[in-house]
Rosetta silent file (secondary structure, phi, psi, omega in degrees, C-alpha in Angstrom):
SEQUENCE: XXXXXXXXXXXXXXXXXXXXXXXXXXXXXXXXXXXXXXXXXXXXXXXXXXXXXXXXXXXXXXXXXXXXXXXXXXXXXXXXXXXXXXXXXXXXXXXXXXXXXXXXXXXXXXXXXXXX
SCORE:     score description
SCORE:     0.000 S_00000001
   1 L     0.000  131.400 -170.993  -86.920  151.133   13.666 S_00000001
   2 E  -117.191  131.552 -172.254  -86.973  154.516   14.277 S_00000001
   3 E  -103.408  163.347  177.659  -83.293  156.695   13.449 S_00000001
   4 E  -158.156  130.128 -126.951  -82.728  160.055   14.935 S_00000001
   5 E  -156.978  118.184  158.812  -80.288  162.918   13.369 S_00000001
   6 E  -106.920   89.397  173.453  -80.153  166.077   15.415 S_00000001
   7 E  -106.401  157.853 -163.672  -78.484  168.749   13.236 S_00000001
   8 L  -135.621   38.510  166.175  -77.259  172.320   14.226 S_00000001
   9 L   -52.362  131.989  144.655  -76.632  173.365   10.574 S_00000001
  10 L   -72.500  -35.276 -173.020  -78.206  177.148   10.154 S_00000001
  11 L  -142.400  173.757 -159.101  -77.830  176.729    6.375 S_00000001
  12 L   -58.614  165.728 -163.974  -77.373  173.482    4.064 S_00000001
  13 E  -157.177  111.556  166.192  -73.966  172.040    4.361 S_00000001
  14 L  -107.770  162.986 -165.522  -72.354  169.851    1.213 S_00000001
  15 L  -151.996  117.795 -152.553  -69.618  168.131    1.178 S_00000001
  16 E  -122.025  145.872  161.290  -67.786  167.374   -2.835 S_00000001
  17 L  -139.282   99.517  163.507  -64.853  164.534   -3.461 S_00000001
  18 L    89.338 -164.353 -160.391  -63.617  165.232   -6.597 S_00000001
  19 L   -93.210  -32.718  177.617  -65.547  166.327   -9.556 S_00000001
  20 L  -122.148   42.477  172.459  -68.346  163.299   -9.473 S_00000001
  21 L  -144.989   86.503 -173.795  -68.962  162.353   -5.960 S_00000001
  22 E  -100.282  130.638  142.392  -71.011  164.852   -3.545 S_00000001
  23 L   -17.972  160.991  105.481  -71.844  163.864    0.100 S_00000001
  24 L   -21.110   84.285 -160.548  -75.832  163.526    0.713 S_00000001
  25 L   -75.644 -177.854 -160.976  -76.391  167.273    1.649 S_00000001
  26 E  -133.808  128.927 -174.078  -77.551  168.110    5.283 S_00000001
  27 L   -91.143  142.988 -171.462  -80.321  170.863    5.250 S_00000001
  28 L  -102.261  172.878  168.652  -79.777  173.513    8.031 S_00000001
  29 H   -16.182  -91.543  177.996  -82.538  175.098    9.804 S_00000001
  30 H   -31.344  -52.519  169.279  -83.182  177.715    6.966 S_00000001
  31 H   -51.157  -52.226 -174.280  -83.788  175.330    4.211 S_00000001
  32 H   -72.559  -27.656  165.782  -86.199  173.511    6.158 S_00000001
  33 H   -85.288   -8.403  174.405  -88.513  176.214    7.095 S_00000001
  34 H   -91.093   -9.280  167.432  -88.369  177.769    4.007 S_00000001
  35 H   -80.615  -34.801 -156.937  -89.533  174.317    2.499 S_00000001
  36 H   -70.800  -31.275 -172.008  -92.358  174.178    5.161 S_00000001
  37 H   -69.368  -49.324  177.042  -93.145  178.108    3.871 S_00000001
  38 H   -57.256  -38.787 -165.552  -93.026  177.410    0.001 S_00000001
  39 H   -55.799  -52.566 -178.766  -95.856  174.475    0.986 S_00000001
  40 H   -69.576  -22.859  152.535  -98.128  176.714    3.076 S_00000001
  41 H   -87.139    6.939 -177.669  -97.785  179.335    0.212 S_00000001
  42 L   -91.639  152.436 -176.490  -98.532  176.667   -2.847 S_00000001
  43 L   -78.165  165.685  175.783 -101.886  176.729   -4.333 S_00000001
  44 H   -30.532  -51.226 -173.291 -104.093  173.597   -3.736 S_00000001
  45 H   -59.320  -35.156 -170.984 -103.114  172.362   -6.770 S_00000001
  46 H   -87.082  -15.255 -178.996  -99.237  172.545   -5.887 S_00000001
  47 H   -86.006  -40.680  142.665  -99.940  171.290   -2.563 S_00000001
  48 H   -25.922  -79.738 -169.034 -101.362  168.025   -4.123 S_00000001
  49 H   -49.309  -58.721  178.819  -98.904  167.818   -6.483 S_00000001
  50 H   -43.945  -35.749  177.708  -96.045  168.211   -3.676 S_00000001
  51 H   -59.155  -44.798 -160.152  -98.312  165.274   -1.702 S_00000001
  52 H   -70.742  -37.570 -175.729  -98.498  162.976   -4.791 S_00000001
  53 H   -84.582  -29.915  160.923  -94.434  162.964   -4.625 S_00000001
  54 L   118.830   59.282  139.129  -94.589  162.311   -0.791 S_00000001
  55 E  -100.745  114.646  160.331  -94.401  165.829    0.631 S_00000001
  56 L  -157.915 -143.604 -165.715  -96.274  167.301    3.290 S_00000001
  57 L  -138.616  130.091  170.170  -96.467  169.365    6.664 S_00000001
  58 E  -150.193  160.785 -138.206  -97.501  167.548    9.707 S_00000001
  59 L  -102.302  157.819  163.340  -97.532  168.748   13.195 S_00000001
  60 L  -154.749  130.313  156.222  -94.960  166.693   15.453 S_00000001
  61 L    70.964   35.826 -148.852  -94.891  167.980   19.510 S_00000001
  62 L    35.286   56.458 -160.529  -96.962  170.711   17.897 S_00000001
  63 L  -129.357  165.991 -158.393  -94.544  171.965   15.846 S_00000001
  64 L  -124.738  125.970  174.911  -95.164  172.192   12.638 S_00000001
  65 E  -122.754  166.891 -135.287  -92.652  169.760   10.214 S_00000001
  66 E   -98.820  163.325  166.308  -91.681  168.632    6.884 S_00000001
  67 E  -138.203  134.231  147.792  -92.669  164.895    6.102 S_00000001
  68 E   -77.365   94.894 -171.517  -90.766  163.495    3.423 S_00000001
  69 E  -117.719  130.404 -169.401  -92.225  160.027    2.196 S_00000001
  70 L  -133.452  121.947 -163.684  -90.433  157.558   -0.844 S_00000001
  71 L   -86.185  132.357  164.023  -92.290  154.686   -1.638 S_00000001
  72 L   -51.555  156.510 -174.627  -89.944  151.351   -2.238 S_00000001
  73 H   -55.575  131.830  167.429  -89.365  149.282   -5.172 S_00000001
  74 H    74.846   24.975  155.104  -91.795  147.108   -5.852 S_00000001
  75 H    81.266   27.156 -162.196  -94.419  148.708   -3.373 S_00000001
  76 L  -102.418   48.676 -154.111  -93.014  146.587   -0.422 S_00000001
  77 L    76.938 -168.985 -172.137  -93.099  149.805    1.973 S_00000001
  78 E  -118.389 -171.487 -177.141  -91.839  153.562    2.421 S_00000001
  79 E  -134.202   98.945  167.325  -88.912  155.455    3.728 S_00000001
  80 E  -113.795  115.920 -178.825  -90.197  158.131    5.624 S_00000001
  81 E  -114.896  122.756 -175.978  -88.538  161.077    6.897 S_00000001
  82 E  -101.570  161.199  179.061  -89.576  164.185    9.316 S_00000001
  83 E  -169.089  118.203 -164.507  -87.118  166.808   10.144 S_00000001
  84 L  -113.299   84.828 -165.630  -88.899  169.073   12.547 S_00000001
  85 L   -58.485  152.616  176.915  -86.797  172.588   12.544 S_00000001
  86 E  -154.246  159.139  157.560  -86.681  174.527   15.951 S_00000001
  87 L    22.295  -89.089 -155.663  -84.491  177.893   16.718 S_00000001
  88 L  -114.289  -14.384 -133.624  -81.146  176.540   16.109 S_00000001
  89 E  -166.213  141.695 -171.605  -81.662  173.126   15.124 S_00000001
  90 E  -103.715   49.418 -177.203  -82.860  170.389   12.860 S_00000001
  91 E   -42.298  119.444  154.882  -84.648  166.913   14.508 S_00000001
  92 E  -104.928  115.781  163.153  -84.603  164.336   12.078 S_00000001
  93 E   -65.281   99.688 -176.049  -86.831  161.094   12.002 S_00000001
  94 E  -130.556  138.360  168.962  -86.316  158.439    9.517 S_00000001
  95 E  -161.015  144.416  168.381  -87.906  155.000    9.639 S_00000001
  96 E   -58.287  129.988  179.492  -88.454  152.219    7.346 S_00000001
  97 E  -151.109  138.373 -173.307  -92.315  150.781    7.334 S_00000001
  98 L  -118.275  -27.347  178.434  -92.894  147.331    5.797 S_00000001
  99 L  -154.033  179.569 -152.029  -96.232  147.158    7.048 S_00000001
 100 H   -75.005  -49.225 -163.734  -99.693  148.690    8.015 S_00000001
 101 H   -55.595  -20.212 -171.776  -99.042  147.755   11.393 S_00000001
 102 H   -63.968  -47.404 -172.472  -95.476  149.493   10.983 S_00000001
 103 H   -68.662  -32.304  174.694  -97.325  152.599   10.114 S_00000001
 104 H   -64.413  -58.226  168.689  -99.240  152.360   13.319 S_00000001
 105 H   -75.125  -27.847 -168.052  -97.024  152.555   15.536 S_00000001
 106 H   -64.324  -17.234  129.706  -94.734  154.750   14.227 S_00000001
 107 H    -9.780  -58.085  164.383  -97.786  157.200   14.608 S_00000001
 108 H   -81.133  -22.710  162.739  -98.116  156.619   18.054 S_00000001
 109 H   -70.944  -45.039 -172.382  -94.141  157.060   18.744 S_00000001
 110 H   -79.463   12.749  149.758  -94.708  160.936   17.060 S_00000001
 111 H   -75.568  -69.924 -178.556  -97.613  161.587   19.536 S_00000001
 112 H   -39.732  -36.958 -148.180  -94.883  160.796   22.532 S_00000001
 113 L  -102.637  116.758  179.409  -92.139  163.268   21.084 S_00000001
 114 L  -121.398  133.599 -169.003  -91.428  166.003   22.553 S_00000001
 115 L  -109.434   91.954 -179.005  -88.679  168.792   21.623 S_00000001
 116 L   -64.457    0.000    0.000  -87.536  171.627   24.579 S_00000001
């Protein structure tokens, strides 16, 4: 299953109830390219280390986007999320993978995507 989150934040956008409960913030454009920027300026070594935690920059429609990846409890697949910044605008990708085969396709959906 593949989810799909268009946002047309310019900058991050939180949202607080009460003193202990914040919203899930929503990164606007600017946040996301300046994460794509710190990566492409970190030294090898930080670019590992950002990799190790399941960060990295992969191309999607030639474009060049963030990949988020968080492996599940008890190793039984990832969470993976892209959020591929344009102009004005955020695409966001999130999908669930349980298995190798999972991983396969979802590979073959982000060759097909294309963002005008």
């Amino acid at each position: 299953m593949v989810r799909i989150q268009i946002n047309r934040l310019e900058k991050i956008w939180i949202e607080e109830y009460g003193v202990d409960f914040i919203m899930y913030p929503f990164e606007g454009v600017e946040e996301v390219k300046e994460m794509i920027n710190v990566y492409k300026e970190a030294t090898l070594e930080e670019k590992e280390s950002m990799r190790e935690k399941g960060t990295e920059i992969i191309l999607v429609d030639q474009r060049e986007s963030l990949q988020e990846t968080i492996i599940l409890s008890e190793n039984i697949g990832k969470y993976i999320t892209i959020k591929i910044p344009t102009e004005n605008k955020v695409y966001i990708l999130r999908s669930t993978q349980l298995s190798g085969e999972c991983d396969e396709e979802f590979d073959k959906f982000l060759e097909t995507v294309s963002i005008k």
